[in-house]
Each structure stands twice: as structure tokens, then as C-alpha cells.
N, C-alpha and C positions, 0 to 999 in steps of 0.2 A: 276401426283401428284407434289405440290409445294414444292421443294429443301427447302423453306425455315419451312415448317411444317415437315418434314425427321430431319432438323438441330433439330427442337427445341423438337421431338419427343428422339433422342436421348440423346440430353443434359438433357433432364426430369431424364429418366431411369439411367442415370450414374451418377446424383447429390444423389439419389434414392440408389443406389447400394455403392457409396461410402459414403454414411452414415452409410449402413450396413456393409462396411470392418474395418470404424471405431471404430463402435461396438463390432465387435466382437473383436478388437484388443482391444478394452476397458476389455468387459465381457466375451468373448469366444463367441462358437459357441452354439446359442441358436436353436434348428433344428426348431423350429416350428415360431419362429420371424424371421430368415433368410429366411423361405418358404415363409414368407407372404410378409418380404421387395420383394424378388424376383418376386412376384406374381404382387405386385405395381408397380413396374417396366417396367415389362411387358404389365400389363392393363394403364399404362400411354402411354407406343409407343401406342398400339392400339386407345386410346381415342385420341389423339392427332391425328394421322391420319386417323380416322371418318370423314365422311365430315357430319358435322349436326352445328346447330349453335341454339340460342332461342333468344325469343324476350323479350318485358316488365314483362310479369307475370311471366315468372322464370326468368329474372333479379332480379326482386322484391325480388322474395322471396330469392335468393342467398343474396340480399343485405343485408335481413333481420338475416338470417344466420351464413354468412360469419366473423364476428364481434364476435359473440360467439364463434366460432371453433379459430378462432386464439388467442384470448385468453386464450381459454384453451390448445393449444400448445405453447403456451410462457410460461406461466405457468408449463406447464410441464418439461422446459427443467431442471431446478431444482427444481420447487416446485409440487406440485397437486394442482389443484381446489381447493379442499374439502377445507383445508388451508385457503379458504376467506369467509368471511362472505358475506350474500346475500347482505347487502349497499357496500361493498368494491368489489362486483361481479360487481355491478351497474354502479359504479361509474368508476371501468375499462372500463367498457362496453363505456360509455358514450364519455372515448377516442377512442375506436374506430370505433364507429358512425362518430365522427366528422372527423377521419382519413378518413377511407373509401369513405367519403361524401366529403368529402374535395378536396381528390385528382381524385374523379371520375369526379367532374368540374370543376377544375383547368386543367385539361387534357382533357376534351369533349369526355368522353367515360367508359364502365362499365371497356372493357379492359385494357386500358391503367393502367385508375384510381386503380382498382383493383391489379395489379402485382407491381406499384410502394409502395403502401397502404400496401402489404402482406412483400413485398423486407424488408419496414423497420426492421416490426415484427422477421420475419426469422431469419435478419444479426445481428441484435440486442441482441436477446436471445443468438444463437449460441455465440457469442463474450461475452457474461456475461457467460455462461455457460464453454468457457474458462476459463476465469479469474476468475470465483469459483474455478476453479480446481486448478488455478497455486499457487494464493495466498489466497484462503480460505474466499474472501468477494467478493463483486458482485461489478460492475459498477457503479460508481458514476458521477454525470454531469462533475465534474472534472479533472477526470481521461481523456477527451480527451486534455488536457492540453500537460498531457505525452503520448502520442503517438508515439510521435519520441521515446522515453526512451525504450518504451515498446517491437518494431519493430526492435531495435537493439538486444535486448536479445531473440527474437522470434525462430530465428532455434536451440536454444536447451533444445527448449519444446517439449514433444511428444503428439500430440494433436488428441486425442481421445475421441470418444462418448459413452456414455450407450444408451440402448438400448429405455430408454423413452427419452434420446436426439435424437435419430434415427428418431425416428415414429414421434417426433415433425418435424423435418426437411421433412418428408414425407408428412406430414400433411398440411405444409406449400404448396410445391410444388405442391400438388394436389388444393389445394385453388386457385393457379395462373392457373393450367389448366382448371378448372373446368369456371372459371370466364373469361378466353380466350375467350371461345365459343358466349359468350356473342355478339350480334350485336348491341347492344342498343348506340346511341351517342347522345352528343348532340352539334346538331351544331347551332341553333338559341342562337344568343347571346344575345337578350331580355330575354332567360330563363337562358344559363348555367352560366352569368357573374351576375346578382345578388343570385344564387342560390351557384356560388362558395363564393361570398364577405361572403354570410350568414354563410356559413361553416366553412371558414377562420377566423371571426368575434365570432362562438362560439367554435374554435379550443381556440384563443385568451383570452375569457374568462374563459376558462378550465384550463389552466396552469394557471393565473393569477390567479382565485379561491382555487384553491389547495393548494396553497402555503399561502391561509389565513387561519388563523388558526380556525375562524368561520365555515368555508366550511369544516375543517379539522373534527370537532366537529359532524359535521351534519350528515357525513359520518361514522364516529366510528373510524376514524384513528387511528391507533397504533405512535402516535409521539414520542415513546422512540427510541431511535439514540443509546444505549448503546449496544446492538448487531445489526449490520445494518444487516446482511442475516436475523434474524426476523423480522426487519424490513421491508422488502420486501418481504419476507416471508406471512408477516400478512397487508400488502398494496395489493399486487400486485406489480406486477415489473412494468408496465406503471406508476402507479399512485406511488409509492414509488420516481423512479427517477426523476419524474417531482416535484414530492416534495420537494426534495432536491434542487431544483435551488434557493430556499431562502436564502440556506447556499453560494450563492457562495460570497456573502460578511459578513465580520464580523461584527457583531453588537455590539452597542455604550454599553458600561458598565452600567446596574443603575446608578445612581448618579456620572456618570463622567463629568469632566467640570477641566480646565487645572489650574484653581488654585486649587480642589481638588485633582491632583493628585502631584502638587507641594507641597502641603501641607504635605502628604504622604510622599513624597522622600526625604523631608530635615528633616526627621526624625533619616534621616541614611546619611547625608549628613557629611563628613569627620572625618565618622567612617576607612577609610582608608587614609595610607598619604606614597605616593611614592614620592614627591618631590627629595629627596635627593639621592634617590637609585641609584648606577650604573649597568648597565644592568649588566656585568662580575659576580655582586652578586648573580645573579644569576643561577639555572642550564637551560642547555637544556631541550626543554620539547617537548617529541614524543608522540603523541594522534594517535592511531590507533582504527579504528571500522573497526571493521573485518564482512563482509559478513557474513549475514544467524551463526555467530558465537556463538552457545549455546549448555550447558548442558543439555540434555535431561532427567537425571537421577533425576532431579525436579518432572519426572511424576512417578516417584517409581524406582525401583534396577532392571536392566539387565545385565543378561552375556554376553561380548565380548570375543571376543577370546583374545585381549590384552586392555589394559587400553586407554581409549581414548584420553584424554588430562591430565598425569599425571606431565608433567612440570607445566601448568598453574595453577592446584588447588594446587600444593607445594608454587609457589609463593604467589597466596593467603593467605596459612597459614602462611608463612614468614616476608611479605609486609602488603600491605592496600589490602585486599579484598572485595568481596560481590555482591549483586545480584543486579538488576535495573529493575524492571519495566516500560519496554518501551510500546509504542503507537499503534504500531503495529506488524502486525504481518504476514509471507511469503511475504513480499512484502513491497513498500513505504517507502525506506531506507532512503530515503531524510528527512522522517519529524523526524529518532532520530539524525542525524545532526545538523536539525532544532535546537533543545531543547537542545542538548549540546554544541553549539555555542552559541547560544541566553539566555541561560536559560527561557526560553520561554517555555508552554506547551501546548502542542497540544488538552488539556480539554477544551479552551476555544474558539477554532475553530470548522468548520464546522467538524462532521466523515467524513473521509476521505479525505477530503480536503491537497494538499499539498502547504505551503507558498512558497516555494522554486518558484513554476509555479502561483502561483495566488496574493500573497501578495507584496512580496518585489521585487519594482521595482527602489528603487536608491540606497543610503550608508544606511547603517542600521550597529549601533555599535554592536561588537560580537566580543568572544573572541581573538579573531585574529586582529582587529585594536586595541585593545587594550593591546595587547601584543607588538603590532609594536610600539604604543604611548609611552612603557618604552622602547624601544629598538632593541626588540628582532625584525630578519630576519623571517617573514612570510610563509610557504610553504606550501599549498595543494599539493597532491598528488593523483591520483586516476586513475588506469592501465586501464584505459577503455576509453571512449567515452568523449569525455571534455562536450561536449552538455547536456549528460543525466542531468535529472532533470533541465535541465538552470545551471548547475555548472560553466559553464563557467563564465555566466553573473555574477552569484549570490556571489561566491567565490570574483570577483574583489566587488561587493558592499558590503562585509563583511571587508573588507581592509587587504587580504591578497597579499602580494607582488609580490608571481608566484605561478604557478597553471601548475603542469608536468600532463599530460595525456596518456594515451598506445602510443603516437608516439615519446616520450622522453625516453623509453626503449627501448637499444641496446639489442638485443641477447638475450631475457629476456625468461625462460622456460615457459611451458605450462601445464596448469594441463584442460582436457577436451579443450573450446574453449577461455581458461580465463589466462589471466598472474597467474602464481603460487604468493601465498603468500610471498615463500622463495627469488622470484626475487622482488617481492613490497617490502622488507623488505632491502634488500640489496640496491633498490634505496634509502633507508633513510641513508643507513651508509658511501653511495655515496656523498649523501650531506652534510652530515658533514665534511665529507674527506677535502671535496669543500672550505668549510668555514674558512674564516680569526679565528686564536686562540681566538683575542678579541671579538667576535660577540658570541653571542646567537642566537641558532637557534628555534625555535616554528614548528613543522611540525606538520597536519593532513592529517593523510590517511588515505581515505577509499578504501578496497581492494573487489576485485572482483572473487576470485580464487572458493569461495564456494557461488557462487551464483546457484540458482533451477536450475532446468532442470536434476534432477535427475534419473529422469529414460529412459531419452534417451540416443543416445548408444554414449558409448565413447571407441573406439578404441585405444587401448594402454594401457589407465586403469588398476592398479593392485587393485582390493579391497581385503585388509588383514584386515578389520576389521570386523569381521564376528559376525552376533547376533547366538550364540554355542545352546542357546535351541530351536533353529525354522528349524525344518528339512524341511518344506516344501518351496522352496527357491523361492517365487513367485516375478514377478514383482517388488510388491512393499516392500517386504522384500530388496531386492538386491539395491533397490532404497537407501533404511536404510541404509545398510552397505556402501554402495558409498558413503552417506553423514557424515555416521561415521569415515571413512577413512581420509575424508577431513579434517574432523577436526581434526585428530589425526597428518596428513600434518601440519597443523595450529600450532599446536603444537609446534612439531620441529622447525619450522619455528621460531617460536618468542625464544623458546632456544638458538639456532642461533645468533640472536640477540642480546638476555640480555648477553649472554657470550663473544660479543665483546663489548661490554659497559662494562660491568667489568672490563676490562682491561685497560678503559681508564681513564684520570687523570680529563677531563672535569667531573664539576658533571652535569650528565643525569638523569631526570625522565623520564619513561613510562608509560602511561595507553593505557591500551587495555579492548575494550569490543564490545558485540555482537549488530549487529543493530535490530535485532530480531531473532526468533525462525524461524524454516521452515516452511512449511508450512502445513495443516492438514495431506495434503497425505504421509507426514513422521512421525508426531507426533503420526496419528490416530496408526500408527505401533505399536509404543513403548507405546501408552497407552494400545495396547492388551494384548501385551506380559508381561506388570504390574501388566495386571487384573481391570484396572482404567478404571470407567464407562462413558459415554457423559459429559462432565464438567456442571452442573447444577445453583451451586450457582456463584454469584460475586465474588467470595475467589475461588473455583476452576475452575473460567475460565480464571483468572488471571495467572494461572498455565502455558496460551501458551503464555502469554510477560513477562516472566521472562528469562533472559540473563546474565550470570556473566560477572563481569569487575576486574579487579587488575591494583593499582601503583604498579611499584617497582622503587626503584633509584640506584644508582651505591655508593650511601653513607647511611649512617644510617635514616632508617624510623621506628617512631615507628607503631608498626603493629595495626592492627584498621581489625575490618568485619562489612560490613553494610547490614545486613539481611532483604534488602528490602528497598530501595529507588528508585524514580526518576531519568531522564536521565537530566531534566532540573538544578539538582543540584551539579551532578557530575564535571562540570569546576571550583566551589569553591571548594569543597572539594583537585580535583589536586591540586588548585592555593596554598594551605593552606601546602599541604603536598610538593610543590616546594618551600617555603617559598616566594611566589610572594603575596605583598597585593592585596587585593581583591577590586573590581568595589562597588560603595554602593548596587548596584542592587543584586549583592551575595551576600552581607552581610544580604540583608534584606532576602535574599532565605533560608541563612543560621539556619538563625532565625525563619525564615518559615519551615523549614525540622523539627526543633524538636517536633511541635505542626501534621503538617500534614508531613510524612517522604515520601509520594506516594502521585502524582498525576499528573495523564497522561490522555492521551486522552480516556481513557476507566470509569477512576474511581479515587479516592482517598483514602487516605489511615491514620487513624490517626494515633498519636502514640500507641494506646493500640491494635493496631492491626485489627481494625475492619476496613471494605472496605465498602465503598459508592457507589452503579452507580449515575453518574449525576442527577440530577433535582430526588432525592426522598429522600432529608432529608435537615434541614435547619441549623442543626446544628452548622456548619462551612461559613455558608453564607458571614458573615459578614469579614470574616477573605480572601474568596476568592474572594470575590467582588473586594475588596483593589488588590488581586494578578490581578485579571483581569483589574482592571485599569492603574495598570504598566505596564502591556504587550501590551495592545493598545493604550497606549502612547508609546511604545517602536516601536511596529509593524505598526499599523494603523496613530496615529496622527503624522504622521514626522511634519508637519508644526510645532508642537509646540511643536516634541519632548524634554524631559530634557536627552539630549547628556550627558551634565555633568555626571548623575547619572548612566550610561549606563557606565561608562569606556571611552567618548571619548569629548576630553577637559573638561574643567574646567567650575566651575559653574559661 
């Protein structure tokens, strides 16, 4: 018997069996799907070391087959079949004809072509079917952008299957064995090299087709982008993601053209006048976005065994408070960055897309060289990886001065695998220490200390913040309290803080606020324990990017609550409440906030409170057109950017 059918009989069965431990450490022990993984298992060693093989006509028909079964085990790993309509069944289908057909003469064989063609399928799914779990949306073309980002954060995920992600992985597996057997090749290359061109040729036309919006029509696409899991959902995942590669550039505004949008901006052109200002007039200004940092108590009233972040919402009632409506949500911290540097919103990019990896690749004005432009000492901060999201890059083209990463903390505590808050927080009052009396300092940090991975094990861990009505302390209950704990950590932390800035004679402002919410595997908790049912409308699904923020200063503010705004608008608002003039670009956001007060990459929001998804009302068109032709003057057309208006030189 050939060592090398023993290797691959084994490897079958144990990829097979550890999909089943995954499961059950997902679902438990199901006795009669653990019998039948084991049984698969089992008849996989045996089929594998069969000695039998077939020719053309059960090639054939495997080929005919094979296309259909792996679609609906991609399918399954988070959706069902049922889920598509019979043209969106088709038209999946049609990718994986040309896949299968593609790669079986591109390789000269049923075998080869067949295990490379399934490998996609398999790796693919399983990796979307993480990243549903981690951050609650599926895989975007974009997303392999952050890969590195992602691979750093990876060992404090606990990465587990349900039980129809199992039997897909089985599914799969048994596809490549089945298709193994196979003896069929082709080696005449009069047949398999125009037979691959032709494959290769309508692979070519398939993604290129899809992505027209005619083709789209033909099919019954679902082109709403406002919940992207329906949207893939109701595509299919092949034909959904290849969709998406339209979005990987941003497209030109109706009626833009650079004396239109010049025309636009000197409308608010030296509506601010710093000329004269001396930086000293100013105060220190600390920007912190706190990780995963959010009120959950937005999804209704739970009992903790103590009060979760009772400094923060005192300071609210005290200070400037209020809620923000961010972009996202468990995940893609980079794009509420994005929008509070920039004032830029992430409504009028591709979903899911991050600028940070795809857009900005030189200087681009943001609040930070424009703070340097009056004066002030520039400083990011972020206890983690300088690389994630391109921060490194992106940070120096933002015109911040230095940029500390996790290797510029000495001795700094640990909370799970993440610098603690309360040591990010002391690197800020490090730097001030640091600081000449005459200098103003401008710091952003972003912290790391409450990032996911919450239900994997953290040894040392105290969780004292316990949900008091859930006696059944499962999994993802304990997951709850660990993230509740955290932020109650968070809490203190920033206590910590504001009471050494109290004491000092420099005037300090602060704002702090959340980058998003967690992610569903936390939320879904606490909307049980609520009694709050599947978020249905645009108004309660808004419910999971909502995140509080609070100024406070060390001198008198008058106190203000903003019950629902954007993240794109909140660096006026600080500027406004540090008494620093503002950029014309805030002024005219500012001015924008009182007509539409929301909008993010999900939806808008007007002032009477009523909520819009994108592209199904016209109401406000004409008023976002205008916002979208500043921001792709600001983002996209650097050649002809107007710098001026952005905060950086003069016009």
C-alpha cells in the first residue's frame, strides 16, 4: 500500500474529526451528528485506501455535480440554500462551472483541477464564517488589505464551528476525495490549452459581468449594501463578493468638476480666522477612542452586580456629553478614526471598505496637521502594533509629529493579551510631563486594552461584573461579564486621569469615546436578557453603532448632550468647546449637523429624528451630493485638492 494514500487517508479523517471537536466546543455534544462525523471519518480512511479509480463517464457526471454540492456547502456555513432565489442559484452556479472547468485545464487533470477548485470553496467559507463570528459581517474584497491587522489579533479568538459549519467542511473534504479517484487527464495540448483559454476567458467575463449593473438586473440581485450579511445572504457569497470588487474604488460625485466644488467651499471660506492666535491660548487637547467602548444599556435596563461605568455618565451630566453614531460595528476601528480625523464619512464609500488600506496614500489634511499648522505638538498613540491598519504610514500622512506604539511602553500592565487602559492613559500624562510649559500638546489615542476575544481564556482575569438575573453562566454569558468588567476597568482608568488634570494649572480638554460596539456575540446577550427582539427596522438596527462620548476640561464648560450625532462631526464640536477656530470644512459640517445630525456609513439621520438607509429616498440628495463632493475633493482628487479649506495652508 502507497505511504502516500495512508498520509492522505489520515489527513482526510482528522481534518473530519476536528471539525467535529470544533463543534461541539461551539454547540456541545450532539450524539447523533458526532456519530455520523465519526462514521465520515472513518469511511473516508476506507474509501481512500480502496484501490478503484473511474474514467470519463463518472468524471462527467461528478463534474456535472460537483458545482452544485459545493455551493450549497458554502452556503451553508452561514446561510441555507433556500435563502436564494433560483437566478441567484444560477448564476452562483455559473461561478462554479467556470471554476471547476477552469482549473481542471489549467492543471491537465479531473484530480488536480478538482481539489485546487474545492480548496478555494472550503478556505474561503470557513474564513467568512470566522469573521461572521468575530465581528458580525462577512468578508469583503477588501478586507484582504488588513490581513496583517487581522493575524496579529488572531490568538485571542476562540475559533469554533456549529455543527452545519462541520458537515460543510465534511462536505467539502469528501468532494476532494471523491474527485481524487478520478483518472481522467488531459495531456494533449491541441485540446486542454484552448479548452483552458475558454474557461479562463469566461471566468473573465463573469466577474467583469457582475459587477454591471445590467447583468446585476438580469439576475434579481439584491444591490442594497445597507446590511451587507443580507446582502450576501440574498446573492450568495461567490456572487455577493465578486460583486463587491466595483466598490474597490470610489466613484466620481454627480456633478462634480473642481470649479464646482470650489464654488461650494468659498462659501465658507474665512468663516474662521486664526491668524493672530498664539498657540499658549490655547488648551491641551487629549482625544482618546477607547476600544470596543460602549453602553450596552441603549439595548434596554440589566442588572449588574455594580454599576458599570458610573464615572463616565457622571461626567456626561456634568460636561458635554452624548451618543455617536458610528460606521461600524465589532470590528474596523480604523474607519471611526477615519471620520473623526477627517470629518469625512464613511456613507459615501464602498460598505466595508477601509480608507486607511485602500484610499489615502500621500498627505491628506486631518485634524492633526492642522492643529500642528497653529502650533500645537502632534502625538498618536496606540499600545499595539504601529503596522495595524497602515497606522504607521497613514498617521505620518495625516501630519502628526510622532506616533508611540506598544514598544515605547516601559513596564506597562496587562489586561488579558493587551496593554491596560490605565497604562495607555499614564503614557498621555508621561507626555505632558515631557512637554516644554510653552507648547501645547494635541494627543490621539487609540487603546487596545478592550479589544474581542472575549471568550477566550484569560488566565488571571478577575470578572466582578456579573449579569445578577442569568443563573445559567454559559459561555457566552461569562463572555458578557468579562466585557463588562472591562469597561468598568475603562472606567477607573479615565478617573485616574481627569483627577490628575484637575490638579493642574495647564487648561486640558478631553474627549473620549467608543470606536464601536462589540460585537453580536456580546450584544445578542444583553438583547435577551432585555427581552429585545432581531433589530428589524433602520431605527433599531441603529441600536448596535451607537457609542457614547464625553468632553470634559479642567476649566469651565458649558454642559451640552447631543442625543445622536455622527463621528464625522465630533472634532468641531471639540474644537468649539477648546475655544480653537475651526477648519472652513467644520464649519460647513457644523452647519450640516443641524439639518442632517446622523450620517455614517449605514444611514442618516435628519433633524426630526427619522432615519434613511442609503439610495431609498431623495429627499436630502441634493444637500449630500454637495457633502459628497467635499469629501472626494478632500480624499480622491488630491491633484486639485482645496488644502485651504481643509485646515492646511491658506487659500
Amino acid at each position: 500500500m502507497r505511504p502516500k494514500r495512508i498520509v492522505t487517508a489520515v489527513f482526510s479523517a482528522a481534518v473530519i474529526l476536528v471539525a467535529m471537536a470544533l463543534a461541539i466546543s461551539e454547540a456541545g455534544v450532539n450524539t447523533s451528528y458526532a456519530a455520523c462525523s465519526v462514521a465520515l471519518a472513518v469511511l473516508a480512511v476506507v474509501f481512500v485506501l480502496m484501490d478503484i479509480s473511474y474514467g470519463r463517464i463518472i468524471s462527467a457526471l461528478i463534474g456535472l455535480v460537483t458545482p452544485v454540492v459545493t455551493l450549497v456547502a458554502l452556503e451553508n456555513y452561514t446561510h441555507v440554500i433556500s435563502d436564494l432565489s433560483m437566478m441567484i442559484i444560477i448564476l452562483n452556479l455559473l461561478f462554479f462551472y467556470a471554476l471547476y472547468g477552469m482549473m481542471t485545464f489549467l492543471l491537465g487533470s479531473v484530480k488536480r483541477g478538482f481539489l485546487v477548485a474545492t480548496l478555494i470553496p472550503m478556505i474561503f467559507g470557513l474564513a467568512n464564517y470566522f469573521v461572521v463570528s468575530f465581528r458580525g459581517s462577512p468578508i469583503v474584497p477588501w478586507d484582504f488589505f488588513s490581513i496583517g491587522t487581522a493575524a496579529s489579533v488572531a490568538d485571542n479568538y476562540t475559533f469554533t464551528l456549529s455543527w452545519k459549519g462541520c458537515f460543510s467542511v465534511i462536505t467539502f473534504v469528501w468532494i476532494i476525495l471523491i474527485s481524487s479517484k478520478s483518472r481522467v487527464q488531459f495531456r494533449r495540448k491541441a485540446v486542454r490549452i484552448p479548452l483552458a483559454a475558454a474557461f479562463v476567458a469566461a471566468m473573465v467575463l463573469y466577474i467583469s459581468g457582475i459587477q454591471n449593473s445590467a447583468f446585476q438586473s438580469f439576475f434579481g440581485m439584491d444591490t442594497t449594501l445597507f446590511t451587507i450579511n443580507v446582502f450576501y445572504r440574498n446573492n450568495g457569497i461567490a456572487a455577493a463578493f465578486l460583486g463587491n470588487l466595483r466598490f474597490l474604488n470610489v466613484e466620481e460625485p454627480d456633478g462634480y468638476s473642481v470649479s464646482a466644488v470650489t464654488e461650494l467651499a468659498e462659501q465658507y471660506s474665512g468663516d474662521s480666522d486664526d491668524s493672530d492666535a498664539e498657540v499658549t491660548q490655547y488648551p491641551n487637547i487629549i482625544v482618546i477612542m477607547d476600544e470596543a467602548f460602549s453602553d450596552l444599556s441603549v439595548w434596554g435596563d440589566f442588572a449588574t452586580s455594580e454599576e458599570v461605568m458610573p464615572f463616565f455618565k457622571s461626567l456626561q451630566e456634568e460636561a458635554i456629553g452624548g451618543e455617536v453614531y458610528v460606521s461600524v460595528k465589532g470590528g474596523n476601528t480604523a474607519n471611526t478614526e477615519y471620520e473623526f480625523l477627517t470629518g469625512d464619512t464613511m456613507g459615501f464609500l464602498p460598505t466595508g471598505s477601509v480608507p486607511y488600506q485602500q484610499y489615502i496614500k500621500n498627505d491628506m489634511p486631518s485634524l492633526a496637521s492642522y492643529l500642528g499648522g497653529l502650533g500645537y505638538d502632534t502625538l498618536a498613540i496606540h499600545p499595539y502594533n504601529a503596522s495595524g491598519w497602515d497606522r504607521d504610514d497613514v498617521y505620518d500622512y495625516f501630519g502628526f509629529d510622532d506616533f508611540l506604539d506598544k514598544t515605547d511602553f516601559d513596564n506597562p500592565t496587562y489586561v488579558r493579551n493587551y496593554i491596560s487602559d490605565s497604562s495607555a492613559f499614564d503614557k498621555i500624562i508621561e507626555q505632558y510631563e515631557e512637554k516644554e510649559e510653552e507648547d501645547r500638546l494635541f494627543v490621539f489615542e487609540v487603546t487596545m486594552q478592550n479589544h474581542s476575544g472575549y471568550s477566550s481564556d484569560s488566565p488571571g482575569f478577575d470578572i466582578y461584573v456579573e449579569l445578577t438575573d442569568v443563573e445559567n453562566k454559559t459561555t457566552q454569558v461569562t463572555a458578557t461579564e468579562k466585557y463588562l468588567t472591562l469597561m468598568n476597568m475603562t472606567d477607573k482608568a479615565l478617573q485616574e486621569l481627569v483627577e490628575y488634570f484637575e490638579e493642574e494649572d495647564e487648561p486640558t480638554i478631553i474627549l473620549m469615546f467608543g470606536d464601536h460596539q462589540p460585537s453580536d456575540y456580546i450584544t445578542n446577550q444583553i438583547r435577551r436578557i432585555c427581552g429585545v427582539s432581531e433589530p428589524e427596522t433602520v431605527e433599531e438596527i441603529q441600536q448596535g453603532y451607537r457609542v457614547p462620548f464625553v468632553i470634559w476640561a479642567n476649566y469651565d464648560l458649558e454642559s451640552a448632550y447631543y442625543d445622536g450625532i455622527s463621528v464625522n462631526y465630533l472634532s468641531g464640536i471639540l474644537l468649539e468647546a477648546a475655544g480653537v477656530p475651526l477648519t472652513d470644512y467644520q464649519t460647513y459640517l457644523s452647519e450640516l449637523m443641524e439639518t442632517l445630525p446622523v450620517i455614517n456609513g449605514n444611514v442618516y439621520r435628519d433633524e426630526d429624528g427619522n432615519f434613511y438607509a442609503w439610495d431609498t429616498d431623495d429627499t436630502y440628495d441634493d444637500i449630500l451630493n454637495a457633502y459628497q463632493m467635499l469629501q472626494y475633493n478632500h480624499l480622491v482628487d488630491t491633484k486639485h485638492r482645496l488644502n485651504w479649506f481643509f485646515g492646511l495652508g491658506t487659500e
